[in-house]
Residue, then its C-alpha position, 0 to 999 in steps of 0.5 A: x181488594x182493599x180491606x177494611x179490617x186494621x192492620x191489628x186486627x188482621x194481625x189477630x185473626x191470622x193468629x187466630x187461624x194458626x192457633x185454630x190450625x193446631x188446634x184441628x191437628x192436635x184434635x185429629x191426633x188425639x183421636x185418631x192416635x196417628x200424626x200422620x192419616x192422609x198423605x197431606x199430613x207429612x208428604x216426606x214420610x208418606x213413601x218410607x211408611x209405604x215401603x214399611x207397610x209393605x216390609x211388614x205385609x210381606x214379613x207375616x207372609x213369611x211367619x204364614x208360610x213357615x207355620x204350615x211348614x212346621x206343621x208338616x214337618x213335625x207330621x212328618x216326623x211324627x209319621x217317621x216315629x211310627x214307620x220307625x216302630x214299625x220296621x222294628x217291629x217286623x225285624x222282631x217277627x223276622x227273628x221269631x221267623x228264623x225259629x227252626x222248631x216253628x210249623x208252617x202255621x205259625x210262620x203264616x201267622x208272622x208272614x200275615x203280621x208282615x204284611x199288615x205292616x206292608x199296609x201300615x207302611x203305605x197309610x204312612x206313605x199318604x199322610x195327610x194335613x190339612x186335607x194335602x198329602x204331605x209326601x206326595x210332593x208338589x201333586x199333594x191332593x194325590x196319594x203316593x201309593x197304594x197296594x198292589x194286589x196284582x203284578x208286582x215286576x219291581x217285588x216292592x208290593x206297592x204301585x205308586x200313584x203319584x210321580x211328582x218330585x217335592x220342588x217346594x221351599x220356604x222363604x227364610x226372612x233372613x235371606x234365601x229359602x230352603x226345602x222342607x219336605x220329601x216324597x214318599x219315593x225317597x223315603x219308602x221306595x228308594x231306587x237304583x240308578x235303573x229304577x230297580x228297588x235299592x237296598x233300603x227300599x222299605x216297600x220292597x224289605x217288607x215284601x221280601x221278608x214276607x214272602x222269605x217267612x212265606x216260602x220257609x220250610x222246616x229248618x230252611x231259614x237262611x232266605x229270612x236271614x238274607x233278607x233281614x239284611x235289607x229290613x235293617x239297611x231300610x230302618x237306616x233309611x227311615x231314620x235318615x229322612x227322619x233326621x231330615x225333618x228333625x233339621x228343617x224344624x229346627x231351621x223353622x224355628x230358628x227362622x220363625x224367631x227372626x221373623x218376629x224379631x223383625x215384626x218387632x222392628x218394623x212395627x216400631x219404625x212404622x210407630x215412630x213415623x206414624x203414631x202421635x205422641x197423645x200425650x204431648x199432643x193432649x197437652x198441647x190442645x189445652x196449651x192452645x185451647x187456653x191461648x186462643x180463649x185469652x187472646x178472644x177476651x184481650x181482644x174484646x177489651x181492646x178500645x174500639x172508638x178511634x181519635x175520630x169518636x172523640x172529635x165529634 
């Protein structure tokens, strides 16, 4: 197609769209505050900015799954301070169960004391946030144990109701996983390699030195002795699982504040490839503003009759 346009005038228009061009790129990232909103805007950088999207997303899953787990954790061991207490609360009534001048009313009255703590022990066992039981493992709308009012084979005074080992982990941004949580049966039920109730068995130290203040007669101490042995091995027990939780806090924590280092990190490598410079883009939409208004006015005061005009 033979146009009818002169070579300096296609010449400007085709100026004319460049500048217009910039013009509407400037535009959209003054407003929109990115260089790059459609893939089209920066094809090479469309696949690296997926991928840091993707990076942060994944990242924020992390700081998520860590938060929770610090909840449980510091319940954790909040609900160990009290089961803690408690356990030096019954070796103080033992003691004062060991008095040779005491009758058997009062050795009933420290028996039943005893056994309120048996009760408190097992609400501890159960905790729950946020609507989970945190030491029943991975069934955790399930209670661990409850009272057993009726046939007590192990003498641990409790029936467990949930079986389910803890296999849960929290992923660590700086690489691996690691487990945060411990069931109820580890920390209040320990067991032998044939099932029977371990010596730290803080269920079956209670029950046993209930029924040794309950059985006492006269001067006859020595079963309350006996099993003041196992209230203590069993407080070393709660303190340990403790000291577990009192690890994996400090483990969150520590992982929590990479996580927000590499917030960081990925937000500016995702601002370098995608947010605009609005200031420098600002300017240069003044810059063509004002050159597309000085080359219309030289335009128009370009000569418009040709050697032909004045030949006539």
């Amino acid at each position: 197609m033979i146009s009818n346009l002169s070579g300096p005038a296609q010449i400007f228009l085709a100026n004319v769209d460049h500048v217009q061009q910039n013009l509407a790129q400037a535009n959209r990232e003054v407003s929109s505050g990115l260089k790059i909103s459609v893939p089209s805007d920066d094809p090479d950088e469309v696949a690296p900015l997926l991928q840091l999207r993707a990076d942060l997303a994944q990242n924020n899953q992390i700081q998520s799954n860590l938060t929770l787990a610090q909840t449980d954790a510091t319940s954790a061991d909040n609900v160990l301070s009290s089961a803690i207490q408690l356990m030096n609360q019954a070796e103080t009534l033992a003691t004062q169960a060991t008095d040779t001048t005491l009758g058997a009313t009062d050795r009933a009255s420290i028996a039943s004391q005893i056994q309120s703590i048996q009760q408190q022990m097992v609400g501890l066992s159960n905790t729950q946030v946020q609507g989970r039981y945190i030491f029943s493992g991975d069934q955790d709308q399930t209670p661990a144990y409850q009272i057993n009012n009726g046939n007590d084979p192990l003498g641990n005074g409790v029936t467990q109701i949930s079986l389910s080992a803890s296999t849960r982990q929290v992923q660590d941004p700086a690489g691996g996983s690691f487990p945060v949580s411990q069931t109820a049966q580890s920390i209040f039920d320990a067991r032998n390699a044939d099932g029977s109730c371990a010596t730290d068995n803080v269920f079956a130290s209670l029950n046993a030195i209930q029924q040794a203040i309950s059985s006492a007669t006269g001067s006859d101490t020595s079963g309350i002795q006996a099993a003041v042995g196992n209230l203590q091995a069993a407080s070393a027990q709660l303190n340990s699982a403790q000291g577990f939780y009192g690890n994996v806090e400090t483990r969150i924590q520590a992982a929590q504040s990479y996580a927000t280092n590499q917030n960081t990190q990925l937000q500016t490598q995702i601002g370098n490839l995608q947010d605009a410079d609005v200031a420098s883009e600002a300017l240069q939409l003044s810059q063509d503003n004002t050159q597309l208004s000085a080359a219309f006015q030289a335009q128009a005061q370009m000569p418009t009759k040709s050697l032909f005009d004045y030949m006539s």
